[in-house]
C-alpha positions in Angstrom: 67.7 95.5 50.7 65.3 97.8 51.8 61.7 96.8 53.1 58.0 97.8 52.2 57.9 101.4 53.4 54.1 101.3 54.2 54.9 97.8 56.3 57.5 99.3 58.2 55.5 102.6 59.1 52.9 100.6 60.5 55.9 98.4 62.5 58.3 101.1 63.0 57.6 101.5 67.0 58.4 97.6 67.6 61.5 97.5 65.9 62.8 101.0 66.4 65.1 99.0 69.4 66.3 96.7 67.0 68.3 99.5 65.1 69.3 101.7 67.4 73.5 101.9 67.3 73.5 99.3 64.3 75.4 101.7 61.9 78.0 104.1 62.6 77.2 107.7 62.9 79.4 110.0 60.9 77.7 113.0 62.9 80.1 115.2 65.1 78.7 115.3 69.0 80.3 118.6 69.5 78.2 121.8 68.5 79.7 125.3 67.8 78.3 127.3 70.9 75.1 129.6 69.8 75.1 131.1 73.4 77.1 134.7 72.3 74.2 136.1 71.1 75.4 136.7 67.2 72.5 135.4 65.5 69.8 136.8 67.3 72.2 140.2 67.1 71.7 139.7 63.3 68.6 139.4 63.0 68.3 143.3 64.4 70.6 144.2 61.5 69.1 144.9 57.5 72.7 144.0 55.6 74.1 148.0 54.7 76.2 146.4 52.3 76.8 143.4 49.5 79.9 141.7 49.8 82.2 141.2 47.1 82.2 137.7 46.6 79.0 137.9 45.9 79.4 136.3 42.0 79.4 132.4 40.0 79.8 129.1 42.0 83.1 127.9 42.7 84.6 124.6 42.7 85.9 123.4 46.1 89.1 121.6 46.6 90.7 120.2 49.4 92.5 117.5 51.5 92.7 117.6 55.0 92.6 115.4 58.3 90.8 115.1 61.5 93.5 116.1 64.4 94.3 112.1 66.0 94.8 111.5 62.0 92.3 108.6 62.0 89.8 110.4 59.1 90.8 111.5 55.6 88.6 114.0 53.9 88.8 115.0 50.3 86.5 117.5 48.9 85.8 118.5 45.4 82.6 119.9 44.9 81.0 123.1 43.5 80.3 125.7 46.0 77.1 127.9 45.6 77.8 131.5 44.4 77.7 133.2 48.3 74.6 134.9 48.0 75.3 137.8 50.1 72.1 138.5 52.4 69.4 136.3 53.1 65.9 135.7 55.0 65.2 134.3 58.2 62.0 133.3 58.2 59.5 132.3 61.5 57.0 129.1 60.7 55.4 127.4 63.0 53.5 123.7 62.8 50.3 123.6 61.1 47.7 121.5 61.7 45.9 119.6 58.5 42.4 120.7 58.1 39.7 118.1 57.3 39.5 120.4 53.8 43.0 119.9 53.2 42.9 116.1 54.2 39.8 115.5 51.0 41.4 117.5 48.8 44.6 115.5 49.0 42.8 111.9 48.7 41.1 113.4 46.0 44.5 113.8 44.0 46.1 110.5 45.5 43.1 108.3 44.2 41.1 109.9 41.1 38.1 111.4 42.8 37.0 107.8 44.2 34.7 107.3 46.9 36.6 107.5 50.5 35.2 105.4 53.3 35.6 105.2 56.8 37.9 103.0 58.0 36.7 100.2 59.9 38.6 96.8 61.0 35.5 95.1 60.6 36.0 91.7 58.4 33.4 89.6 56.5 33.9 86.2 57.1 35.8 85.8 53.4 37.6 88.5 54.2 38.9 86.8 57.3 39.0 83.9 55.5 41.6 85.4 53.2 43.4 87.2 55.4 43.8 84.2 57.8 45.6 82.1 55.1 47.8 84.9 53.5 49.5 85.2 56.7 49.9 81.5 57.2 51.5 80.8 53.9 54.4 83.8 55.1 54.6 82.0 58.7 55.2 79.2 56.5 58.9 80.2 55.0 60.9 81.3 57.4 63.9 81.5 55.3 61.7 83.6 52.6 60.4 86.3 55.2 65.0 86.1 56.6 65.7 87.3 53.3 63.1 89.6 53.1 64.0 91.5 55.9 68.3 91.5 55.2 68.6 88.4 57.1 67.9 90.1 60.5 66.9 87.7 62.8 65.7 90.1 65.6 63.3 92.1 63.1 61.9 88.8 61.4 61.4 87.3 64.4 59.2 90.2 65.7 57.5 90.0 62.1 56.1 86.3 62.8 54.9 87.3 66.4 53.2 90.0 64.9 51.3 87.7 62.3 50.7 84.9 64.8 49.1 87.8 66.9 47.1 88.9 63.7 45.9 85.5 62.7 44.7 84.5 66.7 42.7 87.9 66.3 41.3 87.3 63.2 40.5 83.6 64.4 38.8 84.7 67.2 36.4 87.8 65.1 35.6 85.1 62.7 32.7 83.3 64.9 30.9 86.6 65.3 31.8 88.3 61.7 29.2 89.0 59.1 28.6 87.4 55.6 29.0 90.9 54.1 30.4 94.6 55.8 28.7 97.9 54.3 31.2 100.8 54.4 30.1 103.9 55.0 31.2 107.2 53.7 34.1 108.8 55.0 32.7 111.4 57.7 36.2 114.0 57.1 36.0 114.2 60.8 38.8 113.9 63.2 38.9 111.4 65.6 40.8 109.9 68.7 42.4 106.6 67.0 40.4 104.6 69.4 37.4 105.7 67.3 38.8 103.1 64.7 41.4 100.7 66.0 40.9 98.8 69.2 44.2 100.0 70.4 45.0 103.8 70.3 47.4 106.1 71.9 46.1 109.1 73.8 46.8 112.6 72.3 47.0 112.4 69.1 43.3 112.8 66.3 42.9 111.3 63.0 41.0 110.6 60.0 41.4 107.3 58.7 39.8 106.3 55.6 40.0 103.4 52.6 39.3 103.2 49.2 40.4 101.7 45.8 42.2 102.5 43.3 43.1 100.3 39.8 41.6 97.7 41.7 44.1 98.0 44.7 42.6 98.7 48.3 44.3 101.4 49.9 44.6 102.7 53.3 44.7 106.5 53.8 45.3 108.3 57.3 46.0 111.8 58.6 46.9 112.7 62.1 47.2 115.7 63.7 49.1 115.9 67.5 50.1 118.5 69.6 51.1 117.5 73.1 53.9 119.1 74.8 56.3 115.9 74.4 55.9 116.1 70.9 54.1 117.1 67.6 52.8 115.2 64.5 50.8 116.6 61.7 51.0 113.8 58.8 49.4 112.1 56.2 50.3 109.0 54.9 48.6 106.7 52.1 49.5 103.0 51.4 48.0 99.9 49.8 46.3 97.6 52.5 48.6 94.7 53.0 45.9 93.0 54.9 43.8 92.7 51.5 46.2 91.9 49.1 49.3 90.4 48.4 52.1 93.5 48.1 54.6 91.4 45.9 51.8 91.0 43.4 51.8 94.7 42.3 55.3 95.5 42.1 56.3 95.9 38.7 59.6 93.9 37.6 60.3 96.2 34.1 63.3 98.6 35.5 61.8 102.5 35.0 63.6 104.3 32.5 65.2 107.5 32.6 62.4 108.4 30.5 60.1 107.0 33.0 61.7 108.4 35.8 61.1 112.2 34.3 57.2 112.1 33.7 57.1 110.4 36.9 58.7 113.3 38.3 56.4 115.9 36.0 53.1 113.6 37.3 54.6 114.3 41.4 54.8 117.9 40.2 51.2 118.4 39.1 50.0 116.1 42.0 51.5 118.7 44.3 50.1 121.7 42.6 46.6 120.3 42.7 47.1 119.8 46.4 48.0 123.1 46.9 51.9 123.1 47.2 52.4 125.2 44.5 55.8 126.3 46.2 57.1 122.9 46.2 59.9 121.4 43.7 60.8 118.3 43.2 64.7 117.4 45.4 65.3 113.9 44.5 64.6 111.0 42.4 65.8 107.3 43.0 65.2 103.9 42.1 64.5 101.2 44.9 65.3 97.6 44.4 62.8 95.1 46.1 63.3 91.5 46.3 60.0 89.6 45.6 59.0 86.3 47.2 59.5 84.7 44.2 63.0 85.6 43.5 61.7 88.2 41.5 63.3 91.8 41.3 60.5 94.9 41.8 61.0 98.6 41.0 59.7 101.4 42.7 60.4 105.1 41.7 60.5 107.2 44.8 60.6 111.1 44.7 60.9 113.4 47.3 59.9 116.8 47.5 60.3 120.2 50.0 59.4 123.6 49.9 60.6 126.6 49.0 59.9 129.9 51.1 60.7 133.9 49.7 62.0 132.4 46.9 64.5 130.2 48.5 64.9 126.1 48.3 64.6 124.3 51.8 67.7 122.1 51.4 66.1 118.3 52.8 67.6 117.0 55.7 67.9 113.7 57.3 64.8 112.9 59.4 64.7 113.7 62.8 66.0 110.7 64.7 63.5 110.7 67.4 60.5 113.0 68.4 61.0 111.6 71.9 64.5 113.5 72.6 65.1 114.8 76.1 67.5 117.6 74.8 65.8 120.6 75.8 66.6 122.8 72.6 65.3 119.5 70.4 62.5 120.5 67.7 60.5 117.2 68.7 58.5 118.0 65.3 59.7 116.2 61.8 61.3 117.9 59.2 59.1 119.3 56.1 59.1 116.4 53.8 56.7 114.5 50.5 56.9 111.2 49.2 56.0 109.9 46.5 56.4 106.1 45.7 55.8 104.1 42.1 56.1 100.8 40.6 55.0 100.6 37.1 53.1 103.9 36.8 51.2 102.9 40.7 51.2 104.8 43.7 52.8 102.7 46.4 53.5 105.0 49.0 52.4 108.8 50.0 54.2 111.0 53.0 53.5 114.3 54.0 55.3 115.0 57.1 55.2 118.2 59.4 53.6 121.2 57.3 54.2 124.6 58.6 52.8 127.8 58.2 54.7 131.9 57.7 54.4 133.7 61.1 56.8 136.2 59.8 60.1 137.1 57.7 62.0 138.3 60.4 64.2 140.0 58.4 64.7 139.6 54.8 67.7 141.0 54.4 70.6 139.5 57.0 73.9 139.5 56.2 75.4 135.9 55.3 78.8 134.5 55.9 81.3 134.8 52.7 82.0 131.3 51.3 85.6 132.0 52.4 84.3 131.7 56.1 81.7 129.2 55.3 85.2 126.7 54.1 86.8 127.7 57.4 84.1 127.5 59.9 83.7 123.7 58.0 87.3 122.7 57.7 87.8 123.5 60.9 85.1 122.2 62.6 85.7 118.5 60.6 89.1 118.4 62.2 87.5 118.2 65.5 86.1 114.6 64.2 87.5 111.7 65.7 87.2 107.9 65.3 85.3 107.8 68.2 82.6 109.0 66.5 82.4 105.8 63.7 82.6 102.8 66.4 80.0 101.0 67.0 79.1 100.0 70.6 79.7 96.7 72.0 82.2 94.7 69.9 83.9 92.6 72.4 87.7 93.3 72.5 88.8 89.9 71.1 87.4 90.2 67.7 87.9 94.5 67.5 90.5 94.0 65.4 88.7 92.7 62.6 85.1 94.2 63.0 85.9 97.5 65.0 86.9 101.0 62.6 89.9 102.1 63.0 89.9 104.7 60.0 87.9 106.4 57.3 88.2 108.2 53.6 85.4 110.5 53.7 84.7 112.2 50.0 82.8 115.2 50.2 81.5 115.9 46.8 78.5 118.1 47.5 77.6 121.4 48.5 73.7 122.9 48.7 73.1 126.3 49.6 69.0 126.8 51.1 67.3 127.0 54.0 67.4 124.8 57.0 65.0 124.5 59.8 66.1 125.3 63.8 64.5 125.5 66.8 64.0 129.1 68.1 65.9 129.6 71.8 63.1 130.2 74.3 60.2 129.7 72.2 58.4 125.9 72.8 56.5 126.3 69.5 58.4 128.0 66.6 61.1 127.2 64.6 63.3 129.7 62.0 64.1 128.5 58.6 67.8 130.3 58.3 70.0 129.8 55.0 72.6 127.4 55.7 75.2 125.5 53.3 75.1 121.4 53.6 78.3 119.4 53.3 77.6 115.9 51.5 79.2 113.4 50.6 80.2 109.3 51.3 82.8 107.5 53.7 84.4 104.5 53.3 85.2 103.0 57.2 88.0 100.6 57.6 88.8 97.4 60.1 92.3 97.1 61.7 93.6 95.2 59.2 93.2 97.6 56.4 89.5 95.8 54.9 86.9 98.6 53.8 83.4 98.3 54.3 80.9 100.0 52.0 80.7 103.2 51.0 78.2 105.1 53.0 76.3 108.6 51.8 76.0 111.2 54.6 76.0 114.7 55.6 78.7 115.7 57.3 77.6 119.6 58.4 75.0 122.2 57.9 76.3 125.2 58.7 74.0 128.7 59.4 75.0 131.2 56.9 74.0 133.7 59.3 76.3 133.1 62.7 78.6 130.2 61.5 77.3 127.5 64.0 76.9 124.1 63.0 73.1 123.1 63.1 72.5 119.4 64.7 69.9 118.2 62.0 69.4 114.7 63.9 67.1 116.9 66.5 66.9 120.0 64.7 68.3 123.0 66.3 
C-alpha cells in the first residue's frame, strides 16, 4: 500500500527514523576506486577513433554467482548499441526564479488567481478542520490500515493530529468570521514569513489557490547552505480543507487513459519551459480509501535530456544530510506528475540545473564487451551480507533472516547519469553510464521467498568503468 504522497512530504522528517534499515538494500558497499586518474585523463582526450562495435542492440545473456554462492543472477536483457563516444557535460544547481515559479502555477492550475499563503483560519474553517481530524482520531484500526499496518508511523500520525486540533482549538477564540486572501506577492521568503515554525536557510514562495473546486497548496523553495542544497517545487491539494479520499477516482485508467495522460504531462512541460524533457515512466498507484474503496492515481515521471542524450532516472538520493565527503547533498533531476480521474494530485520538480559547459563532447566510451565485464565482475563481489536486515535476534534468524537470493536482471538503459565532480563543492558532471535493472527474490533459511523486489543493481560510467554510488550521487 502506498500512502498520500503530498501527506507524506509534509511528514517525511518525522518518520524518516521509522524506515531507516526496514528493507534490505540490494546496493554493493564497495566502490571501484576513481583515484587513478582515468576519467579526468579522458576528458583531455577528443576520441581519434570509432570502435567497431559501434552497431544494433544486443541481447544479453547470462548466469552467474556472487563468490560465497549465496546470490544467483540471471540476465537476459537487450543491451544498448555501444555508442562509441560520448559527452560529459558540467551543470550546476540552479536556483528557481520567481518568473519561473508563476509561470509553472500558471500551467498547474489554468491561469487562476494565486494567493499568499496564510495559516490564518475563519472560525468555520476551524470549525471544519477541528472535526475532520477528530472523526480520523476516531478509527484507529482505519488510519492502521491506511498506513500498512505500521504501528510506529500511525502512532506518530495521531500525535500529529492531536497537536493540530489543540492548535486549532486554541486560534479559534481569536479567529475571524471571514479571512481576505491577498494576492500572491511572487516574492521569496524565509518560511517563517508564513508558518509559525521555519527552518533557517532555506527561502520560499508559498501560495494557494483552487482548482475544479479543490483548494491546493503550492510552494517553491530555494536553499543553498553548505550542508546541503534544495531548489523544489511542489504542488498538492490542501488536506486541511478537504477530505483527500473524496477526490480519488475509483474507475481503473485505461491504457487509453494512461497515453493522453502522458501526452497532457508532455504539453504541461513544454509550456513550462522544459522543452528538453520526455516522458521516463508511467504507472498506476493503488490507494485504499476509507471506505473500503479502491482509488487510482496515474503517476508519470519525467527527466531531461542534455546534447541530445536521455538522463537515465535514478533512485533518489537517500539523504541530503550524508557525511561522505564526495556525497552530491543535492537531489537528482526529477518531475512528477500525479492523476486520479483526469485531476492533478501531486506535482514535483526537484533539483534543476543549469549547462556550465560540455567538457568534451566527444570522449571515448567503454565497448559493451567491457561494460559486461566490469558488471559481471563487480556483482560477484556481492555478498549476503549486503541483503540482511539489522537486528533480528538469533533465535528466530532462521525463519526471518535471508540466507539467499535469485536476482533477474532484465534491463539495461544506456544515458547519462549525474556525479559529483572531485574537488569541486558546487558542480556535478552528467557522464554516460549503462544502468543494470532488474528484481530479486530474497529467501529465509528454510527455503520460503519473500517478494519480488525491483532494483538497480549498478550504474556503471561508460567513460572509466567505475561503478557510480547513485544513493549519494558520485
Amino acid at each position: 500500500m502506498r500512502c498520500n504522497r503530498f501527506f507524506i512530504m509534509l511528514v517525511i522528517v518525522a518518520v524518516s527514523a521509522v524506515f531507516s534499515g526496514c528493507q534490505p538494500n540490494p546496493e554493493i558497499n564497495t566502490v571501484t576506486s576513481k583515484n587513478d586518474g582515468a576519467f579526468e585523463a579522458a576528458l583531455e582526450n577528443a576520441a581519434t577513433e570509432i570502435p567497431n562495435e559501434v552497431g544494433a542492440a544486443q541481447t544479453y545473456q547470462a548466469s552467474f554467482t556472487s563468490a560465497d554462492g549465496t546470490i544467483t543472477y540471471t540476465v537476459n536483457a537487450e543491451l544498448p548499441a555501444a555508442a562509441g563516444t560520448g559527452p560529459v557535460i558540467q551543470v550546476t544547481p540552479h536556483e528557481i526564479t520567481t518568473d519561473e515559479a508563476r509561470a509553472i502555477a500558471q500551467v498547474l492550475f489554468d491561469g487562476a488567481d494565486m494567493y499568499e499563503y496564510s495559516e490564518e483560519m475563519s472560525k468555520s474553517e476551524l470549525e471544519e478542520s477541528i472535526l475532520y481530524l477528530e472523526r480520523k482520531l476516531s478509527d484507529y484500526d482505519t488510519l492502521l490500515e491506511y498506513y500498512g499496518g505500521n504501528r510506529e508511523m500511525t502512532d506518530i500520525i495521531v500525535s500529529m493530529y492531536t497537536a493540530q486540533i489543540a492548535g486549532y482549538k486554541e486560534k479559534y477564540e481569536n479567529s475571524e468570521d471571514a479571512v481576505e486572501p491577498q494576492l500572491c506577492h511572487w516574492e521569496f521568503y524565509p518560511e517563517t514569513h508564513y508558518t509559525a515554525v521555519g527552518t533557517s536557510g532555506s527561502e520560499y514562495i508559498m501560495a494557494m489557490t483552487m482548482l475544479d473546486g479543490i483548494p491546493y497548496r503550492y510552494r517553491v523553495c530555494n536553499r543553498n547552505e553548505a550542508d546541503y542544497r534544495i531548489h523544489s517545487v511542489f504542488a498538492f491539494p490542501d488536506q486541511t480543507k478537504i477530505n483527500l479520499d473524496t477526490i480519488y477516482s475509483t474507475q481503473k485508467p485505461s491504457e487509453s487513459d494512461i497515453t493522453a495522460l502522458c501526452i497532457q504531462a508532455q504539453e504541461m512541460l513544454k509550456a513550462m519551459g522544459l522543452e528538453d524533457w520526455y516522458i521516463s515512466s508511467s504507472s498506476v498507484m493503488n490507494m485504499e480509501l476509507g471506505d473500503g474503496r479502491i482509488g487510482y492515481t496515474v503517476v508519470i515521471k519525467a527527466a531531461p535530456s542534455y546534447e541530445g542524450i536521455k538522463v537515465v532516472p535514478q533512485e533518489q538520493i537517500a539523504s541530503l544530510k550524508s557525511d561522505d565527503a564526495h556525497a552530491s547533498n543535492y537531489y537528482y533531476e526529477v518531475v512528477e506528475m500525479d492523476f486520479t480521474g483526469g485531476l492533478l494530485t501531486f506535482f514535483e520538480y526537484q533539483a534543476p540545473v543549469d549547462v556550465v559547459s560540455v567538457v568534451n563532447d566527444g570522449v571515448m566510451l567503454l565497448t559493451a564487451g567491457e561494460i559486461v565485464d566490469t558488471f559481471e565482475n563487480y556483482m560477484t563481489l556481492d555478498d549476503i551480507a549486503t541483503y540482511q536486515i539489522p537486528g533480528i535476534p538469533d533465535e528466530v534468524a532462521e525463519t526471518q533472516q535471508i540466507s539467499r537470493v535469485e536476482a533477474i536482471v532484465d534491463t539495461v538503459e544506456f544515458g547519462l547519469t549525474r556525479i559529483r565532480i572531485k574537488n569541486n563543492e558546487s558542480d556535478f558532471y552528467l557522464v554516460p553510464a549503462y544502468t543494470f535493472k532488474g528484481t530479486y527474490v530474497a529467501y529465509n533459511g528454510v527455503g520460503e521467498a519473500g517478494m519480488k523486489m525491483e532494483t538497480t543493481f549498478a550504474v556503471i560510467n561508460a567513460v572509466d568503468g567505475t561503478i557510480i554510488n547513485t544513493d549519494l550521487g558520485y
